[in-house]
C-alpha positions in Angstrom: -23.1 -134.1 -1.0 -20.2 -132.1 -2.5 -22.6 -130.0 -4.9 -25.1 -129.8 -2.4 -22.6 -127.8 -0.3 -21.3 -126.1 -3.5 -24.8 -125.0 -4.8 -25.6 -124.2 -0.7 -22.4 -121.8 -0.7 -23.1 -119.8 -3.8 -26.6 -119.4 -2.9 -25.1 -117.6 0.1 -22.3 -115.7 -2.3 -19.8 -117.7 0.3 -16.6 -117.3 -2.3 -15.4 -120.7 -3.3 -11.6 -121.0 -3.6 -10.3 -124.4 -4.8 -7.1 -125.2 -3.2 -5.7 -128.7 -4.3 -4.0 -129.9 -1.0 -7.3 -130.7 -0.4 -8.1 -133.0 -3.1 -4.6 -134.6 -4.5 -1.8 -136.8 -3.0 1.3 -135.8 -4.6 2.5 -139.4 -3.5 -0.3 -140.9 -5.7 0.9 -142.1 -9.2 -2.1 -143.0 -10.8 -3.2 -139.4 -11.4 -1.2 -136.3 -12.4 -1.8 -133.1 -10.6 -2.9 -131.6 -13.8 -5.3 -134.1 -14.3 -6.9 -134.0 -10.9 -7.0 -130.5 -11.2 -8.9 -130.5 -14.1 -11.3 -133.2 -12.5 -11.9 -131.0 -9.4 -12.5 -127.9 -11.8 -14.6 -130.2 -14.0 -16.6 -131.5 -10.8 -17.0 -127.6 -9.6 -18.8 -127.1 -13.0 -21.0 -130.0 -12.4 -22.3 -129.0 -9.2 -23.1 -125.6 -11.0 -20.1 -123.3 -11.6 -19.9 -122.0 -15.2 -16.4 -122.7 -16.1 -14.8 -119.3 -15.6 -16.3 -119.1 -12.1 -14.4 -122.4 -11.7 -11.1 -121.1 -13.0 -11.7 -118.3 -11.0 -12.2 -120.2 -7.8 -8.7 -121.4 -8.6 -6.9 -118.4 -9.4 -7.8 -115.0 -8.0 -10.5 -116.0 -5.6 -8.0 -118.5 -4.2 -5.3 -115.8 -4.0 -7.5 -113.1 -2.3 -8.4 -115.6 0.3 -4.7 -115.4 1.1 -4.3 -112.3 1.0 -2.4 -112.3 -2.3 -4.4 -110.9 -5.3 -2.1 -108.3 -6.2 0.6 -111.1 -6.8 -1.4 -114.3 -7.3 -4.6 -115.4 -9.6 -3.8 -112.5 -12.0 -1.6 -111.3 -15.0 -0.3 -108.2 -14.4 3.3 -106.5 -14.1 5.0 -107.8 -10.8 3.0 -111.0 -10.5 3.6 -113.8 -10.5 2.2 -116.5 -13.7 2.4 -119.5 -15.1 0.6 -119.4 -19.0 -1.2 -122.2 -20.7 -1.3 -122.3 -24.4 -4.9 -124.1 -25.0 -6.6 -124.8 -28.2 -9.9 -124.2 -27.1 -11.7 -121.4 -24.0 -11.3 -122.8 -20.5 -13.9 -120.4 -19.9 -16.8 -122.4 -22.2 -16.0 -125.6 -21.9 -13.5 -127.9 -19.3 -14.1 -130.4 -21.5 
C-alpha cells in the first residue's frame, strides 16, 4: 500500500517530505536511526523515487514544508548542515 500511495502522490506532484518521527522509535535498540533512515529512503526509491528525489524528500522538500528552506535542507552561508563523507553518489545508488 505504501508505494501505491507514493506512486498516487507523485502522479499528482503532491511533494513528498520524509520526516522520520514517523517511521523510527528512538527507544528501539535493534535499529539505528541512521539505518532506518536509510531503509525508509531505500523503500522511497522502491516505490519509484530516483534516489536524489528521495534525498531531496528528506532535505529541502522536508524543510520547505516547514517553512525553513533558507536554513534547512541546503548548504549555503547561514544554514544550518550536517556533511557526510560517502564513498560512493547518494544520488545513483542507496545501495
Amino acid at each position: 500500500k505504501t508505494c501505491s500511495n507514493i506512486r498516487r502522490a507523485q502522479a499528482h506532484k503532491v511533494p513528498l517530505a520524509f520526516g522520520s518521527d514517523n517511521y523510527f522509535s528512538l527507544e528501539s535498540r535493534d535499529v539505528s536511526f541512521g539505518a532506518a533512515t536509510l531503509s525508509i529512503l531505500q523503500r522511497y526509491s522502491h516505490c519509484g523515487l530516483t534516489p536524489s528525489e528521495a534525498i531531496t524528500s528528506a532535505t529541502h522538500i522536508a524543510a520547505k514544508t516547514m517553512g525553513k528552506e533558507n536554513t534547512l535542507g541546503v548548504l549555503k552561508k547561514g544554514a544550518f548542515a550536517d556533511l557526510v563523507v560517502l564513498r560512493k553518489n547518494p544520488g545513483e545508488s542507496l545501495e
